[in-house]
N, C-alpha and C positions, 0 to 999 in steps of 0.2 A: 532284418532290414526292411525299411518300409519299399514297398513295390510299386513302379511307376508311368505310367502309360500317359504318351503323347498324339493325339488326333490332330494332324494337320490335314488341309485340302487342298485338292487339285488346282482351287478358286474362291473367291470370296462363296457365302452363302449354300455352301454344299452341305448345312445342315451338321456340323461338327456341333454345336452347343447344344443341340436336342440329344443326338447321341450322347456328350457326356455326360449329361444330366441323367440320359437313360441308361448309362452304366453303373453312374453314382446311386441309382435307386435300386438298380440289379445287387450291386454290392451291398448296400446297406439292409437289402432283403434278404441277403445270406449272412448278415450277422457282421459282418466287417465293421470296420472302421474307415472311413471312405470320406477324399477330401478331394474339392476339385480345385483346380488352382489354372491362370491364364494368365505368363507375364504380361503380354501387353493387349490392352483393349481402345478401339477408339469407337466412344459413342456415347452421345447423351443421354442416354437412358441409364440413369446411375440412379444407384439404390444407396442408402446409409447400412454401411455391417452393423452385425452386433456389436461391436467393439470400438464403435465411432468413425468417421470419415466416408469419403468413397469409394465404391467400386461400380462397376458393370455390373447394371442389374440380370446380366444372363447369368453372371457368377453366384448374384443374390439368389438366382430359382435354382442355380445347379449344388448349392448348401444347403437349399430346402428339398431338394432332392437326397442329398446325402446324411438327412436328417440329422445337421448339425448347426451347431450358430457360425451364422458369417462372419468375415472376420476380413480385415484389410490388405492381409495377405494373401488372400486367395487371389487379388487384382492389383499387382504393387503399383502399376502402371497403367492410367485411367488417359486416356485422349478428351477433350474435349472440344471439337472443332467451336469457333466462333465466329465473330466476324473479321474485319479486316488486321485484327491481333494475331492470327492465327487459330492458332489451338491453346486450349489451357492443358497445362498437364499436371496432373494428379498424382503424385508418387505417396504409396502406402496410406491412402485414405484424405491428406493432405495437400491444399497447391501448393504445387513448387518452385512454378512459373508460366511462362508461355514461351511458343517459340512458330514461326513459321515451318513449312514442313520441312527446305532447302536447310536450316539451323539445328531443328531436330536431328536430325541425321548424324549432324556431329555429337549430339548431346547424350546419345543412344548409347555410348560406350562406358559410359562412366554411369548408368543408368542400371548397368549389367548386374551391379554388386545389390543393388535393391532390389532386384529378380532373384538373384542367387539367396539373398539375407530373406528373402518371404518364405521362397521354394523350402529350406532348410525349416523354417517355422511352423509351415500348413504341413509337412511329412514329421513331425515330431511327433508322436503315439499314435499314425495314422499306418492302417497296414496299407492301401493303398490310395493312391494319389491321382488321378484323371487330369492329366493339362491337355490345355484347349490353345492350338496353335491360332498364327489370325492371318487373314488372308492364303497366301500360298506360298511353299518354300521354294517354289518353278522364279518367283520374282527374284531372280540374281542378280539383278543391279539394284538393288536393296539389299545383300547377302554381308556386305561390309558392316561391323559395327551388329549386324539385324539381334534383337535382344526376343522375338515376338515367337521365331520358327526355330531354326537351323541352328542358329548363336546360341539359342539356351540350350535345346535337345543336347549337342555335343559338349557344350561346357557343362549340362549337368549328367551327362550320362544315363538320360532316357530315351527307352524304345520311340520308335514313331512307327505307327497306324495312318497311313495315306488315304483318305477319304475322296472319293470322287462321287461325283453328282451325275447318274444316269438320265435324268428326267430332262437335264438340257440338253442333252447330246452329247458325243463327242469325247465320251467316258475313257474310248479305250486312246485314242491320240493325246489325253490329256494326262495319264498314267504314265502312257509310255514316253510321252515327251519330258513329264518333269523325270522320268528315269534318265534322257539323254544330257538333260542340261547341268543336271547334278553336279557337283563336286564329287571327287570318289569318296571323301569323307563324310559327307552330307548323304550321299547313294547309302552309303554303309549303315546309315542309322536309320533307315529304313525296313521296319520285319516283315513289312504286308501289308494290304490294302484293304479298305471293303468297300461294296458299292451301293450307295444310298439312292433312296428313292425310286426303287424298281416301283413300275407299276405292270402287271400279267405275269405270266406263266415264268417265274424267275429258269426255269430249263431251257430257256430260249436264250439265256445268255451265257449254255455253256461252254460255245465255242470262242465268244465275247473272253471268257477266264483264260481260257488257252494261248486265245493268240495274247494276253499282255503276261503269259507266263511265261512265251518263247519270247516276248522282249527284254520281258529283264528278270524273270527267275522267283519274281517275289510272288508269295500264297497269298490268297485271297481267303479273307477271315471271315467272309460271308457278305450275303447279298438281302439288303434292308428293302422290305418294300415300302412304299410311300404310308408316313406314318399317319394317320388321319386325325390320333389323338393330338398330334402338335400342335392343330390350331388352336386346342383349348388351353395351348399355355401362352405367358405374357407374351405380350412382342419386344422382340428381341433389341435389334437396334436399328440404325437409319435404314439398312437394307431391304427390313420387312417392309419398312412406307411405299416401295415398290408394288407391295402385291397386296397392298391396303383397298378392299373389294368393297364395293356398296352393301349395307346389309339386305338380309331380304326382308318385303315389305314387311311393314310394323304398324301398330296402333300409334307407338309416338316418333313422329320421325326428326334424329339431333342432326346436324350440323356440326364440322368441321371442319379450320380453314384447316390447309397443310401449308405451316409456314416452314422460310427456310430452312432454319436453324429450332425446328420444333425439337422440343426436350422430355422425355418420361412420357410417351406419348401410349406407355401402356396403361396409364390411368385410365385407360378409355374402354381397354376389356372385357371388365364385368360387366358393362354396358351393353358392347356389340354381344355377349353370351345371351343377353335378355333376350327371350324367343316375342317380347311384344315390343320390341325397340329396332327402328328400324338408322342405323349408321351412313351418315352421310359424309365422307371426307372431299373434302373440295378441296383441287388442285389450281396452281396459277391459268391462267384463261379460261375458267369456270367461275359461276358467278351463283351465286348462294341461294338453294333453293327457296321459292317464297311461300312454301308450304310446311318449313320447317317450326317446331314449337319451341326448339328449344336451340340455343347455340351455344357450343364450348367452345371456347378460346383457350385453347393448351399453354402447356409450358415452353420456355424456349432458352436457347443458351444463350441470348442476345435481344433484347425486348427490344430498344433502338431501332436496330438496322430488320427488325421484324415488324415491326412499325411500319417503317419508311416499305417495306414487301406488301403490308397488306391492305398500304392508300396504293400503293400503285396495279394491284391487282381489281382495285376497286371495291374491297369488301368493306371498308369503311362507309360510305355508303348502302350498301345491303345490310349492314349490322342497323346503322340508324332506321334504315324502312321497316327490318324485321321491330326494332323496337316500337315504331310508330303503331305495327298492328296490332301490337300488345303481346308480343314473342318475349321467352323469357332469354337471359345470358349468365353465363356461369365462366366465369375466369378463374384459371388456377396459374398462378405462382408467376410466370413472365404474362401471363395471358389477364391475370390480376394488373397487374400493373399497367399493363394497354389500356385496361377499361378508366383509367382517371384521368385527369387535365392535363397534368404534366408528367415528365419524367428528365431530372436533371442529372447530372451526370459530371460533377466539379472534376471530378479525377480525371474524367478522362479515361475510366476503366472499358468504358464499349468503344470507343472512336474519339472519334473531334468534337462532335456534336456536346455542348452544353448542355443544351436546354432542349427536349422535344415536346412538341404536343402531343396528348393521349386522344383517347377516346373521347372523353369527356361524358361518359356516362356512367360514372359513379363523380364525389366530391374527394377526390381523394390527389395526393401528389407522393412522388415516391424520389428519393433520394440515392444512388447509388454512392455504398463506400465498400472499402476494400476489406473487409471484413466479411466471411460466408457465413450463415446460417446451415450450419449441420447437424440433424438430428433425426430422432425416431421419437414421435410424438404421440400420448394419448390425447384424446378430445372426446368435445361432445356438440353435437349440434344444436347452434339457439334458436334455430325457429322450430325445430321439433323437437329438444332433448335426446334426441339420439344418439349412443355410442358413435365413436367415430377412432381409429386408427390410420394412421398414416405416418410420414416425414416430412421432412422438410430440406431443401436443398438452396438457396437463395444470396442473390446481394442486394443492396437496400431495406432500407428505412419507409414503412409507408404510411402517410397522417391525411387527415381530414377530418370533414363530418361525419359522411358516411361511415368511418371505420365507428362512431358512438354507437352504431348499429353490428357490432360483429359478425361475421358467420360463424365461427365457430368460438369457444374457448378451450385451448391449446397450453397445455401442463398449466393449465392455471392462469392464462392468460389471454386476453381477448385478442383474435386471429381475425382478418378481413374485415369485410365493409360490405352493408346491403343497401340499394335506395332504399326512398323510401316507401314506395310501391311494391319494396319484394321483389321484383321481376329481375334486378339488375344486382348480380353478386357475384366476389370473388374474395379469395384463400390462398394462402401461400402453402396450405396442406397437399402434398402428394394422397395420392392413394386411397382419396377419403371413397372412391363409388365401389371399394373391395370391400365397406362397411357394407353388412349384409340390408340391415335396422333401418339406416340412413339411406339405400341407393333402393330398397322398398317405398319406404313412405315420398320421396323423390318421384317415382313413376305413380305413387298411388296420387300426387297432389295434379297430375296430369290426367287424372281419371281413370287410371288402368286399375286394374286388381293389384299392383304389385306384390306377387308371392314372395314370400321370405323363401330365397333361394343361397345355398352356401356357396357361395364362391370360390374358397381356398379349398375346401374338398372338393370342389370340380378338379380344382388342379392337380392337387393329392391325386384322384382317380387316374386323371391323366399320364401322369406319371409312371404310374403303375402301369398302366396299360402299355408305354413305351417299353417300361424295364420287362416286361412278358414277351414283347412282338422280339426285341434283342435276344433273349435266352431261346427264343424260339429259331432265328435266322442267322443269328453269328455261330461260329464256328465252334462246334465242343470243346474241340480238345485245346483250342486258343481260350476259350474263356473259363475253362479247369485250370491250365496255367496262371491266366491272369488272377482268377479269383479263388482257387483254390477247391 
C-alpha cells in the first residue's frame, strides 16, 4: 500500500512547503517513488502541470523535487483571490467558478470528492505521498465542511506531522494549545510534531520538548534549524511578499511595484539570484526609485482594479518620469496589459468597469473574454534569438501596432509588443528570466558581464541541500519508518 504523510502547522507560513519538498527529494534520493500532493491551496502563484491546467506553483517545485512530472492532482483545489468577485476557484487544473470567502464555505463540501478523486490518483504507483496541509488545523471555526487540514487527514486516513515555527515565538503555547482545542478525533490523527526554524544550539530547547511532551504526550520527530538554502528556491505564495527584502547593492538596480493582487511574482527570482542585480520592491506609500534602469511590472490576478492601485499610489507618474530619462520597462502578463491605452472589459469578468485606461506606453489594447490561456510554452526571443521557456496563464485578447513588433515568438506565434525604441516591452510569457541565454544577454545589453549562470541547477542544489539538513535533524527511527 502506498504510504502517506500529512505536515500541517501550528500557523500560516511555518515553512510546511519547504519541508515537503525536502522530504520529497530525501525520498526520491532513496530511490522511492514520491508524490506530493495539497488538497487545498490559495494563491496566485500558479504554475501549469505537466498534464495541463492549474496548480500552486509550491506543488509545481515540490514535483520537481520529487523528480516527477506534475500533474493536476497534486493541487485539485487552487484559490485564486481577485478583486471585488472574490476568489476564482480552480478545481483539478480547471475554473470552476468563483465565489466569496462567506459562499465558499458552503461549496467546500461537495469539493471533498475532487480531493479524495486526485488524493486516490497522485498515490496510484507512488510508494509514498507527502500532503501539505494549509494554514492551521487550531482554526476550528473553519473545521466544518474544512476539505484543506483535518476534513481530508481523517476522511483519508492519513498520519499528521504538526509543524510549529520556533523563529516567531511561541512554539511551545502554539503546540500545546492547538493540542487543547482539538477535537478528540482530530487530537488522535495527530503522531508528532517537529520544530522548524531553529536557529543555535538546538539542546537549549531540550526542556522546550519536555514541557509540550507533558502537555500532550506526542514525540517530536525533530528539530529543523533555519534552512538558509530556502531562499534559493521560488517564492512561494502571497506570504513570502511579506519578507520580500531589498537586494543588496548591484551594478543594475530593477524596480518593482507590489501590486495588490500581484500574480507569479516568482518570475522575479533568477533576477534577485543575480549577484550584479540589485531588486528593488516598492510598496504602497513608497514612490519609485529615480535611480532605477530598469522596471518590471509583474503579473496580477486583476489588471483593472491593479490599475486603479497603482494611479493611486502614484507610480504611474514615476513610470512616465522613469521613461522620460530614458529607463527601460518590461511587463509580464497582467503587467503587459497595464502598459497599453486601453483595457476593456464587456464581460464584466473584473468588476463594473467597461472600459479602463492603460498606461499608454506601448500601442496596444486588450480585450478581456472568458476564455483562459493555459499552457507551457516554448519560445524564442526577437531581439536576440534567444531560447526562451516559460507558460502562460491569462484572459484577454491583446492588438495593436506595437504587437507588429513581438517580444517573443511563442509555439510559433508571435507573443507581446515592443515600442518602437526598444525601451518599452511586454509578454504574456511566465518565467521567460529562468531562461538562462535570455536573462544573460538582458543584463549584458545594461552593460554588465552577464555570466551564463544555471538557474534550475541552483535550485536542483538547493534542494538537495534541504533533503541533507532533514536526514541530518529529523528523527531516525521516524524517517526509517516513513521511508523505509
Amino acid at each position: 500500500m502506498t504510504k502517506a504523510i500529512m505536515l500541517q502547522g501550528t500557523g500560516s507560513d511555518v515553512g510546511k512547503t519547504v519541508l515537503v519538498a525536502g522530504l520529497c527529494r530525501l525520498a526520491a534520493n532513496r530511490g522511492l517513488s514520491v508524490r506530493p500532493f495539497k488538497p487545498q491551496n490559495m494563491s496566485n502563484n500558479a504554475a501549469v502541470a505537466d498534464d495541463g491546467g492549474e496548480i500552486g506553483r509550491a506543488q509545481w517545485l515540490q514535483s520537481m523535487a520529487a523528480r516527477v512530472r506534475s500533474s493536476v492532482h497534486m493541487n485539485p483545489i487552487l484559490l485564486k483571490p481577485q478583486s471585488e468577485n472574490g476568489s476564482q476557484i480552480i478545481v483539478q487544473g480547471k475554473v470552476w467558478g468563483q465565489a466569496k470567502a462567506r459562499d465558499y464555505q458552503r461549496l467546500k463540501p461537495q469539493l471533498l470528492d475532487y480531493v479524495l478523486e486526485s488524493f486516490s490518483q497522485v498515490s496510484t504507483g507512488a510508494d509514498l505521498v507527502v500532503v501539505e496541509g494549509a494554514g492551521s488545523p487550531a482554526e476550528i471555526n473553519l473545521r466544518a465542511g474544512d476539505i484543506a487540514n483535518m476534513g481530508f487527514a481523517t476522511r483519508a486516513g492519513v498520519p499528521v506531522v504538526l509543524v510549529g515555527d520556533i523563529d516567531r515565538g511561541g512554539v511551545i503555547a502554539s503546540l500545546v494549545g492547538t493540542h487543547a482545542i482539538l477535537g478528540e478525533d482530530d487530537r488522535g490523527a495527530i503522531s508528532g510534531y517537529i520544530i522548524n526554524k531553529f536557529r543555535g544550539d538546538v539542546s537549549l530547547f531540550d526542556d522546550g520538548i519536555a514541557a509540550v511532551d507533558r502537555f500532550t504526550a506526542w514525540p517530536c520527530f525533530g528539530v529543523v534549524p533555519w534552512l538558509k538554502a530556502a531562499s534559493r528556491l521560488p517564492a512561494e505564495d502571497s506570504v513570502a511578499l511579506e519578507r520580500l527584502a531589498r537586494g543588496e547593492a548591484g551594478a543594475l538596480r530593477i524596480t518593482v511595484p507590489v501590486l495588490s493582487r500581484i500574480a507569479n511574482f516568482d518570475d522575479l527570482d533568477p533576477l534577485k539570484a543575480e549577484p550584479d542585480v540589485e531588486l528593488v520592491f516598492v510598496r504602497q506609500g513608497e514612490r519609485m526609485p529615480v535611480d532605477a534602469q530598469l522596471i518590471i511590472l509583474p503579473g496580477s490576478k486583476s489588471t483593472v482594479a491593479d490599475l486603479a492601485d497603482l494611479r493611486s499610489a502614484g507610480w504611474d507618474a514615476d513610470l512616465a518620469a522613469h521613461v522620460r530619462r530614458g529607463g527601460r520597462v518590461i511587463g509580464i502578463c497582467g503587467g503587459y496589459q497595464m502598459l497599453g491605452r486601453k483595457v476593456h472589459d464587456p464581460e464584466g469578468i473584473e468588476g463594473s468597469a467597461v472600459e479602463t485606461d492603460g498606461l499608454a506606453l506601448l500601442d496596444i489594447e486588450t480585450v478581456m473574454a472568458s476564455e483562459k490561456t493555459v499552457r507551457n510554452s516554448v519560445a524564442f526571443s526577437v531581439e536576440h534569438g534567444d531560447p526562451l521557456s516559460g507558460y502562460q496563464i491569462h484572459l484577454g485578447v491583446t492588438r495593436g501596432a506595437d504587437c507588429n513588433r513581438p517580444f517573443a515568438i511563442v509555439d510559433g506565434m508571435p507573443d507581446g509588443a515592443r515600442s518602437g525604441d526598444g525601451r518599452i516591452m511586454g509578454t504574456y510569457l511566465h518565467g521567460l528570466f529562468a531562461s538562462d541565454a535570455y536573462r544573460s544577454r538582458l543584463l549584458q545589453s545594461f552593460g554588465l558581464k552577464g555570466e551564463m549562470r544555471n538557474y534550475r541547477a541552483g535550485v536542483e542544489l538547493a534542494l538537495d541541500e534541504i533533503a541533507a539538513e532533514l536526514e541530518t535533524h529529523l528523527d531516525a527511527r521516524w524517517l526509517g519508518e516513513l521511508l523505509g
